[in-house]
N, C-alpha and C positions, 0 to 999 in steps of 0.2 A: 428443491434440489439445485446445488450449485453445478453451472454451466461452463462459466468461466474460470482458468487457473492461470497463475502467473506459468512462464516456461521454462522448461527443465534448468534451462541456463538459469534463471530466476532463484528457482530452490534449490542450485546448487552453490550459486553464489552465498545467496542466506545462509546456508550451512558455514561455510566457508569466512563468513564475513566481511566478504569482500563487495557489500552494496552499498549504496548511498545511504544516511544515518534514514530518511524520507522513505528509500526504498525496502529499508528493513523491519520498519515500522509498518507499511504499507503489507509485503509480503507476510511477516510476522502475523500482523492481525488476519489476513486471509486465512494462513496455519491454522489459527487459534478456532476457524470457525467452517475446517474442511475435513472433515475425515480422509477424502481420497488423500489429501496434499499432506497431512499429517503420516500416511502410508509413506510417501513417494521421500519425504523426508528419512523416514528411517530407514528408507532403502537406501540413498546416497551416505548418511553417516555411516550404515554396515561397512558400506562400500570402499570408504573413506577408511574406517579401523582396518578392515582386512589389507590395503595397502599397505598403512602404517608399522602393524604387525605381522606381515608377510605370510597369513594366511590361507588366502584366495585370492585368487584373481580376479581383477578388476573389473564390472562387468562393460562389456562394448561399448555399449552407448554411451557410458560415462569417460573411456579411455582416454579422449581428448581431452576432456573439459578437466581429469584431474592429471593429466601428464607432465604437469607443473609442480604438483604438489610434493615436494621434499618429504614422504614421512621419516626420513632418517633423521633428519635436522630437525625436526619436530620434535620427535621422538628423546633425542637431547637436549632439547632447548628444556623438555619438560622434567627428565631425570635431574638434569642438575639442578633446579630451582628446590631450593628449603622449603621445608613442611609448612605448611602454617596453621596454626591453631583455627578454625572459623567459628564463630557464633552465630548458630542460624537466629533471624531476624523474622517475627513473627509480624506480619502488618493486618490489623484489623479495623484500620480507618482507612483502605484502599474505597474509594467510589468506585461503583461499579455501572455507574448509570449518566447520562448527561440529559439535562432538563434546558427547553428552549420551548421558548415563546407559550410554557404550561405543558410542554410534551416531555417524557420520561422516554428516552432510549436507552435499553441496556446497552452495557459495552463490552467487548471480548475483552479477555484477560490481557492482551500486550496497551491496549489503549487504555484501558483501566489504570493501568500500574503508572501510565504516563498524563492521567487529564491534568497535571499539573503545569502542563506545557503548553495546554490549549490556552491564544490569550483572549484577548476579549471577540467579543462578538458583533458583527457591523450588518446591517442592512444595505444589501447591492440593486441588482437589477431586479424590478417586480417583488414576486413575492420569493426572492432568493436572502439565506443569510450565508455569511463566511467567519472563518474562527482562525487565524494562525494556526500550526502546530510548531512550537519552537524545540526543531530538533537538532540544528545545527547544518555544517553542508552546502552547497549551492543550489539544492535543487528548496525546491516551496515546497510545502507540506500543509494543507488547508481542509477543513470542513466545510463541506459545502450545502447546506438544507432547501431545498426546494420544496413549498407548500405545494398541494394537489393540483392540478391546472395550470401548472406555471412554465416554461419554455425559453430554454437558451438559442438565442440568434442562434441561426447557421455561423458555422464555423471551421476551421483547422486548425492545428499549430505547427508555430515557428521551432518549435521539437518536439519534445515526447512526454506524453500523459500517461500515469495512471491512475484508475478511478479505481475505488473498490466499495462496494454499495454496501453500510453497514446495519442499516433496515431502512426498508420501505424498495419501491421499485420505480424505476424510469426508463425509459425508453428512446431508442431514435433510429435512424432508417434501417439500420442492419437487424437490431434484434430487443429484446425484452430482458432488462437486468434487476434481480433481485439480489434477496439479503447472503449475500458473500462472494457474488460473481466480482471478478476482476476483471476489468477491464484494458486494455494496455493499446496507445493509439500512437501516430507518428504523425510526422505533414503531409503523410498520401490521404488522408484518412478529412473527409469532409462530415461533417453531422450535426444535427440539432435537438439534443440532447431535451427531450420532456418528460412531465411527467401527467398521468391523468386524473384515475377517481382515488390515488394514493400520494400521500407527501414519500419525501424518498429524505435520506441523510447518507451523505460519503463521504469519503478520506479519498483528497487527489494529492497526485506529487506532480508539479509541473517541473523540465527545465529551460520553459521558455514563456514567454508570454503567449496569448490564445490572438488569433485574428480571424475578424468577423468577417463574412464574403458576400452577404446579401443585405439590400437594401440599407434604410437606413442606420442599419446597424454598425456597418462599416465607420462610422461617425466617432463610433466609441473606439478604433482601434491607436488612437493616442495617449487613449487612458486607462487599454488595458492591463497593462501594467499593473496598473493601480488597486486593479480588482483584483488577480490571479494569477501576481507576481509581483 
């Protein structure tokens, strides 16, 4: 059972398209793999039409967060645009799966549609591996695979992360994260991210580099960059 969701502001952005290309990919793939969050989505699009089309009323807790949104100007933007013919596009060479180090991890639908973006695959710290995701944007977007037993220094960042655990599970002092919790952290937020009798694979979006706070570890904060950013 997933634990973690991104925050209303999160899904309503997504809806809206108004996230980082990192974040919507990020968000996206949680969607693809949350039933509640796949709910709470069709709650804001309703939400969203009955604005537009003068319906119903907005409900509360979204008042704020769409009290921006123009549906008039929408609304025209989209009557005057010409029809266009479309030809639906059948894909039946999508991967639906990513293989590493002889492991098969299925992939939800929005990551699937995109493994073409993943670039190659480097070996980091112990028994960690990382993969780009080229998605465009400022922030990072990266694969991150931790084999079973293996343990990121203590650390924070110099902004904000998020992780989303796409199988396997990992752990660190606050709580236990499996296959679709989302994670979302900032620089108040210290932790040492491990893992024990399971490998874990996630999708992080960083937009800052990570820094290390203990021991020798702090050694590496010249080069972290290099690694997860």
């Amino acid at each position: 059972m997933i634990k973690f969701h991104p925050s209303e502001q999160h899904l309503f952005h997504y809806v809206t398209g108004d996230l980082t290309p990192a974040m919507l990919m990020m968000v996206g793939t949680h969607v693809d793999m949350c039933p509640h969050c796949q709910n709470e989505i069709q709650h804001i699009e309703e939400s969203l039409a009955q604005k537009v089309f003068g319906q119903a009323q907005v409900p509360a807790e979204l008042t704020e967060q769409v009290s921006f949104f123009d549906g008039e100007s929408m609304l025209a933007s989209i009557m005057s645009q010409t029809p266009k013919r479309i030809t639906p596009v059948m894909r039946q060479d999508v991967p639906n799966e990513l293989v590493l180090e002889g492991k098969r991890f299925q992939l939800p639908g929005t990551l699937a549609r995109n493994q073409h973006r993943v670039g190659e695959w480097q070996k980091i710290l112990g028994q960690m591996w990382r993969a780009p995701v080229h998605v465009g944007g400022e922030d990072v977007l990266t694969f991150i695979y931790m084999d079973k037993d293996t343990r990121v220094p203590e650390h924070t960042h110099k902004g904000r992360e998020a992780t989303l655990v796409v199988n396997g599970v990992f752990n660190d002092e606050r709580s236990e994260y499996r296959d679709g919790d989302f994670i979302f952290v900032d620089d108040s937020v210290i932790h040492t991210p491990e893992t024990r009798h399971e490998d874990c694979l996630t999708l992080s979006a960083l937009d800052a580099p990570m820094h290390f706070t203990s021991g020798l570890s702090r050694l590496l904060n010249p080069f972290s960059s290099l690694f997860f950013k």
